[in-house]
C-alpha positions as CSV (number, residue, x, y, z in Angstrom):
1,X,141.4,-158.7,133.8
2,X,141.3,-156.5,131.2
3,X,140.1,-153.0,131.5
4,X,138.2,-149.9,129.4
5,X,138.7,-146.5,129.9
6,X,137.7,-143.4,128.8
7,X,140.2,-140.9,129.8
8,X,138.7,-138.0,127.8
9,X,135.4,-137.6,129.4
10,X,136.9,-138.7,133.1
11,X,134.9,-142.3,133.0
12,X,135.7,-145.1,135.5
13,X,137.1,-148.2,134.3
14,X,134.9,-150.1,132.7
15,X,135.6,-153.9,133.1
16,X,134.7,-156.1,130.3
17,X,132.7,-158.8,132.0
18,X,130.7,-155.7,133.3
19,X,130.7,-154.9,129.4
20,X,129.4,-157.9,128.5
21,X,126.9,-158.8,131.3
22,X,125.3,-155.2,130.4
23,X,124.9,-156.9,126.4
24,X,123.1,-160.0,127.4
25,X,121.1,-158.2,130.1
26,X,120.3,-155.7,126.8
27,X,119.6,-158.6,124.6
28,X,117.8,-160.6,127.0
29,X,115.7,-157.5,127.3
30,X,115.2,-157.1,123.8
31,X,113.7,-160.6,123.1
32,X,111.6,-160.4,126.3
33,X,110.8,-157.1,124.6
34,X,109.5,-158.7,121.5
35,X,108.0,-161.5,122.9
36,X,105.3,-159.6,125.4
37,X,104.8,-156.6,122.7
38,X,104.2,-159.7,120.0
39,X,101.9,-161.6,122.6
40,X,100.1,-158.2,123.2
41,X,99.1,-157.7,119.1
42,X,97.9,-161.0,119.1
43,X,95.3,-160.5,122.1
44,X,94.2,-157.2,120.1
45,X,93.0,-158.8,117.0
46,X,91.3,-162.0,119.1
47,X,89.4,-162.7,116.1
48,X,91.7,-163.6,113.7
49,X,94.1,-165.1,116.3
50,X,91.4,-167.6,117.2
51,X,91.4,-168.6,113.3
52,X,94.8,-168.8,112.5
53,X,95.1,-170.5,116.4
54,X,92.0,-173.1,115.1
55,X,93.1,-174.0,111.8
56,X,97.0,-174.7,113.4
57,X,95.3,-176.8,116.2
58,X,93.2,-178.9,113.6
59,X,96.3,-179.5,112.0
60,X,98.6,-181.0,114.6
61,X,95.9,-182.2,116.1
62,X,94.6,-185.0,113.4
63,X,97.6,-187.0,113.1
64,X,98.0,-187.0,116.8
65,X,94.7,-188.7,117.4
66,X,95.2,-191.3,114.1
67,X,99.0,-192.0,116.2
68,X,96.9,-193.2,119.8
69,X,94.3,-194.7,117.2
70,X,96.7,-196.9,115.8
71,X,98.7,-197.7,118.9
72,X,95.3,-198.5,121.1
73,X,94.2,-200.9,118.2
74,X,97.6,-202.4,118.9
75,X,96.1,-203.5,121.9
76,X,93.7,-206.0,120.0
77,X,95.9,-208.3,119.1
78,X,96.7,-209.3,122.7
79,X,100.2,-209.0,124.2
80,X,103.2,-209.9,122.1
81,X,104.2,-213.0,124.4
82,X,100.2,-214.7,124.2
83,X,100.3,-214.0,120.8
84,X,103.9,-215.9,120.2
85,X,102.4,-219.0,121.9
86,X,102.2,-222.2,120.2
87,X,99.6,-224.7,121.5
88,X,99.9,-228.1,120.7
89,X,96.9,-230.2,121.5
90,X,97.5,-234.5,122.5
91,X,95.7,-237.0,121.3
92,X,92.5,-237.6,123.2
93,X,92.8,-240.1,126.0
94,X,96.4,-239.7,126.3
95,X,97.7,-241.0,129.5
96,X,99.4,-239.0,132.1
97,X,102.6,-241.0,130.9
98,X,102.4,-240.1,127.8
99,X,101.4,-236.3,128.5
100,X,105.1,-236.3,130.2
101,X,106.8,-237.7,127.4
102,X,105.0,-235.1,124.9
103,X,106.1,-232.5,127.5
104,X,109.8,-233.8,127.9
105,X,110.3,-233.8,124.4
106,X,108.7,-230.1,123.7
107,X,111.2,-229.0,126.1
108,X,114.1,-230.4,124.7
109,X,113.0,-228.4,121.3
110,X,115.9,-225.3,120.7
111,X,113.7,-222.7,120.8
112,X,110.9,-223.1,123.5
113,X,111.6,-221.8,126.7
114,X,108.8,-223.0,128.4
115,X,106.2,-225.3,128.7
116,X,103.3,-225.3,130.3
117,X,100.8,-228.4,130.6
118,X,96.8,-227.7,130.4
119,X,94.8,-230.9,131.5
120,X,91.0,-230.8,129.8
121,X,89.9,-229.7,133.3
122,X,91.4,-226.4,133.0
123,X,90.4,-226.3,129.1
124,X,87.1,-226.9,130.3
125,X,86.8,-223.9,132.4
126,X,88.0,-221.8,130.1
127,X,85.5,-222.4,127.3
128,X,82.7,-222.4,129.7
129,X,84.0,-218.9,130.9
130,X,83.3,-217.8,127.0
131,X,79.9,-216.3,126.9
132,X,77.1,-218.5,124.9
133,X,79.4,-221.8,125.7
134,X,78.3,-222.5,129.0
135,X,74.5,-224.6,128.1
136,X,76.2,-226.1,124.5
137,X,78.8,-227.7,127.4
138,X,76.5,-228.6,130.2
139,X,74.6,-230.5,126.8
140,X,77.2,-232.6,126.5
141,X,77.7,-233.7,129.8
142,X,81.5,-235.3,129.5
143,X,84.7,-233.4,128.9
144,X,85.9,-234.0,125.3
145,X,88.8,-231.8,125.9
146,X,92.3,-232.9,125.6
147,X,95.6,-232.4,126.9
148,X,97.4,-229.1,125.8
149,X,100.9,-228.2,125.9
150,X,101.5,-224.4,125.8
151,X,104.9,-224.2,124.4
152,X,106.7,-220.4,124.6
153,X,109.7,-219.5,122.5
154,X,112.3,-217.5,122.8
155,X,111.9,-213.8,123.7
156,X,114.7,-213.4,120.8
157,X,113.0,-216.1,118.2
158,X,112.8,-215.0,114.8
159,X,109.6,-215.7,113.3
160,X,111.2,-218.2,111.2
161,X,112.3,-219.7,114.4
162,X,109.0,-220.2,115.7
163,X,107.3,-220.9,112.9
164,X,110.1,-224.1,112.6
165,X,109.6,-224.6,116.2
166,X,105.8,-225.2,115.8
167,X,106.8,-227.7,112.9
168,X,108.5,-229.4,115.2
169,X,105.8,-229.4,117.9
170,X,103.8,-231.2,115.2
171,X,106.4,-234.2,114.1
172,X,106.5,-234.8,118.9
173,X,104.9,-238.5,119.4
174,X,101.3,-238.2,120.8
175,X,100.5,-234.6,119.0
176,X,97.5,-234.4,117.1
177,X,97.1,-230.6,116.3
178,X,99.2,-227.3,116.7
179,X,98.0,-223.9,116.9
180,X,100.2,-221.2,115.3
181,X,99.0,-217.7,116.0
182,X,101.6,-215.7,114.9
183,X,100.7,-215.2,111.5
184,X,98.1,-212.9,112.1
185,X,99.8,-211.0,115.0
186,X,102.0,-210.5,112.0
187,X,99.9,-209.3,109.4
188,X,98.1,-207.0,112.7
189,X,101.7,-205.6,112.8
190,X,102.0,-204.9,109.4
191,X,98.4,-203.1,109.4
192,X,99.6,-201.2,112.3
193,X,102.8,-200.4,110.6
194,X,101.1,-198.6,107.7
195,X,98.7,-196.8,109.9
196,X,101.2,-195.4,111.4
197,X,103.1,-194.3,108.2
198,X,100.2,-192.7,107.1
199,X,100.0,-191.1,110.2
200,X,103.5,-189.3,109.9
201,X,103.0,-188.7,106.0
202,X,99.2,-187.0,107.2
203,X,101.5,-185.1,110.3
204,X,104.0,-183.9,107.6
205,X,101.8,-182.8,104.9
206,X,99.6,-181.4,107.8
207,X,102.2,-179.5,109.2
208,X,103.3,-177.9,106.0
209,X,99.6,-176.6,105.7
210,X,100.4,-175.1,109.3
211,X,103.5,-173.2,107.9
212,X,101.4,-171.9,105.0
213,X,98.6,-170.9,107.8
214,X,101.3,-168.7,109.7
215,X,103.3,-167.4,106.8
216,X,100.4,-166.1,105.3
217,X,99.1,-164.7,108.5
218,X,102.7,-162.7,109.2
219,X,102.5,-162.0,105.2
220,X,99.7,-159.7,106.4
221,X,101.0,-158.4,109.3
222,X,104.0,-157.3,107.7
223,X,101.9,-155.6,105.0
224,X,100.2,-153.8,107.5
225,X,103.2,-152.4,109.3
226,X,105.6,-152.0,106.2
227,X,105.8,-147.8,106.5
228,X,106.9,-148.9,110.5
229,X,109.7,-151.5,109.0
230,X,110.7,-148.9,106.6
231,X,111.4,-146.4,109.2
232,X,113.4,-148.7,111.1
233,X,115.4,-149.5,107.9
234,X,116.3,-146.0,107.8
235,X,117.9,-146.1,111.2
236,X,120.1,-148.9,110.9
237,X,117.8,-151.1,111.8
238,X,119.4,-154.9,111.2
239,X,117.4,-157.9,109.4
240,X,117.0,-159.6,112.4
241,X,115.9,-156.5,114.5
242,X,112.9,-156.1,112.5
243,X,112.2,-160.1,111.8
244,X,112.4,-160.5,115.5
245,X,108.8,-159.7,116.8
246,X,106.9,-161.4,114.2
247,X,109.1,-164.5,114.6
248,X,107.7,-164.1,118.3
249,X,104.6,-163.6,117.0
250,X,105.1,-167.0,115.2
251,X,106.1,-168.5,118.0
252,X,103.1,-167.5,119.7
253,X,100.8,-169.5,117.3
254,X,102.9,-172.4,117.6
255,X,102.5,-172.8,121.4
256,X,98.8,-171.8,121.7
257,X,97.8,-173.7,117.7
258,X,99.8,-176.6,120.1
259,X,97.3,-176.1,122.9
260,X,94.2,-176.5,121.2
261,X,95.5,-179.3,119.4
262,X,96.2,-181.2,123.0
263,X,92.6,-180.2,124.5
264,X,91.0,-181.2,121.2
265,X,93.0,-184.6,121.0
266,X,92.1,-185.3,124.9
267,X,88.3,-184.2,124.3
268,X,88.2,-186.9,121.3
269,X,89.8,-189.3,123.4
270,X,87.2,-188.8,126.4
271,X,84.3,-188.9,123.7
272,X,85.5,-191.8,121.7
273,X,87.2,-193.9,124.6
274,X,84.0,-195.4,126.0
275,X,82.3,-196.4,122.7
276,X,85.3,-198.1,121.5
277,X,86.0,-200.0,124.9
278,X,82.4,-201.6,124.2
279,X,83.2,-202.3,120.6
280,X,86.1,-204.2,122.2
281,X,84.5,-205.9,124.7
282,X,81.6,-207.4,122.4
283,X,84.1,-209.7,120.5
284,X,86.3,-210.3,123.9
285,X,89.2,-207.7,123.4
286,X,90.6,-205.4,125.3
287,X,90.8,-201.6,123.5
288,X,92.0,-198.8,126.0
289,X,92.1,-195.3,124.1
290,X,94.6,-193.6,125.9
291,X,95.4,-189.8,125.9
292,X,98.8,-188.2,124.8
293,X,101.8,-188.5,127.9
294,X,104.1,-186.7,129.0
295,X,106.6,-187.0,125.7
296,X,103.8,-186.3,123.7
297,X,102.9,-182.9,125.2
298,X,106.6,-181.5,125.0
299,X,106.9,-182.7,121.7
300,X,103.5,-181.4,120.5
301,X,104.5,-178.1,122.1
302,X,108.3,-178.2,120.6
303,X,106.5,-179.1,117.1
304,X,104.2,-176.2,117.2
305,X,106.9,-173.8,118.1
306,X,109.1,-175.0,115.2
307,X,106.1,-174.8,113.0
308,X,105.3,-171.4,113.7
309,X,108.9,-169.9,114.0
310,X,109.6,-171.7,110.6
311,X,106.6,-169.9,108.5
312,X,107.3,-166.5,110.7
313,X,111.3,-166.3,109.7
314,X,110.6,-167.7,106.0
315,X,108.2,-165.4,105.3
316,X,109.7,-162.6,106.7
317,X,113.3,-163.2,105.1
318,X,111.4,-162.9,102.0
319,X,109.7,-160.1,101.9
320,X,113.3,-158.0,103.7
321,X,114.4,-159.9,100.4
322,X,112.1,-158.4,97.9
323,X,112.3,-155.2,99.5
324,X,116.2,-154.8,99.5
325,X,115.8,-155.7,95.5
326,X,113.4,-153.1,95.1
């Protein structure tokens, strides 16, 4: 262990982890320092806090709400597996002979990895449970329904793959009719897809808007306190000492512009939740509008800080830059 002294004014030894602990404790001190003192000038101008804090929120809120948009309307399409099914409906009147052949050979067919068998029974009671259905079958009086096998692919079938596998569902002995419903889960995907593009090009563009919010706030701040800077300049004051509290004060905006933008998001969500469940529900989907988790929080808080420190230390670099080539 390696020791300091200082013989000439009678000092102890001074060991250097002592040394060092007393810089980070100094250091530590300092940013805590900057980060209260910044924290304080905000709460003393609440006026203009509120509109820089507002105008941040709106920001990082918008694409945040088009993001749970897009993934609740995912929702609409049904889950991946129904949508993946291929129904292949028998002739009617087939025997229960022949629905066991037609079932045999579906399951022999590469790519299905199950099959399930639907008499007209069970169809039956299904259409009748669709609303408006139930007097148009009572009308009729017999079932007209016919056998249905509900064939499953693979979890790992390409879409070529099922699309080949429903071709082949058509050629089986006794089929008279497949359903193929993946084409439009497919073109729902691709919809979705660009939604959510646009939602990162809106966050992006959004977010630069955000910078431009708090570099032109700090802009004005350091304006206002440029004889302060200057003093501190002439004492040997570093770059970073004086960029420090308005990159706190940067920081600050981040985290509360990232507050507002998580109440406002969860307000919208509370407001436009029910509505949209009852759009839903009129043409027999299920649409849940679901609030931002746990992920979404952190990284809405992480984003705003990032945000705000990036305008703060830009802006300020700048102006130390123009300064020095004064």
């Amino acid at each position: 262990m390696t020791q300091r002294t200082d013989r000439s004014a009678g000092n102890p030894p001074l060991r250097e982890d002592d040394a060092r602990a007393r810089r980070v404790r100094a250091w530590l001190g300092q940013h805590l320092y900057c980060a209260l003192s910044s924290l304080g000038r905000l709460s003393g101008r609440p006026g203009a806090t509120a509109l820089t804090v507002l105008a941040m929120g709106l920001a990082l809120a918008l694409p945040l709400l088009v993001l749970l948009l897009v993934d609740s309307l995912g929702a609409l399409g049904g889950m991946v597996s129904d949508s993946r099914e291929i129904s292949a409906f028998l002739m009617p009147g087939a025997t229960a002979g022949q629905v066991a052949d037609a079932a045999a050979a579906a399951r022999s067919l590469p790519d299905a990895s199950g099959v399930a068998v639907r008499d007209p029974a069970q169809g039956l009671d299904e259409l009748r449970a669709i609303s408006g259905f139930g007097p148009a079958i009572e009308a009729i009086g017999e079932n007209p329904l016919p056998h249905v096998l509900v064939v499953s692919p693979g979890a790992d079938a390409s879409a070529a793959h099922v699309g080949a596998l429903a071709d082949a569902l058509g050629a089986l002995p006794g089929v008279a009719h497949v359903q193929f419903d993946l084409e439009w889960r497919e073109r729902l995907d691709a919809v979705l897809a660009v939604g959510r593009r646009l939602a990162w090009v809106f966050g992006a563009l959004l977010a630069l808007g955000a910078v431009l919010v708090v570099g032109n706030t700090i802009r004005l701040d350091v304006a206002a306190r440029a004889d302060e800077i200057a003093i501190v300049q002439l004492l040997g004051g570093s770059d970073g000492f004086v960029r420090r509290p308005f990159v706190y004060t940067g920081i600050w905006y981040g985290v509360l512009s990232a507050t507002i933008a998580l109440a406002g998001t969860w307000a919208a969500v509370l407001f436009l939740g029910g509505p949209l469940a009852r759009l839903a529900a009129a043409y027999s989907g299920v649409l849940a509008l679901r609030g931002p988790g746990v992920t979404a929080h952190l990284a809405m808080f992480g984003f705003g800080i990032v945000v705000g420190w990036a305008g703060a230390w830009v802006t300020v670099r700048r102006r130390l830059a123009l300064g020095r080539a004064r």
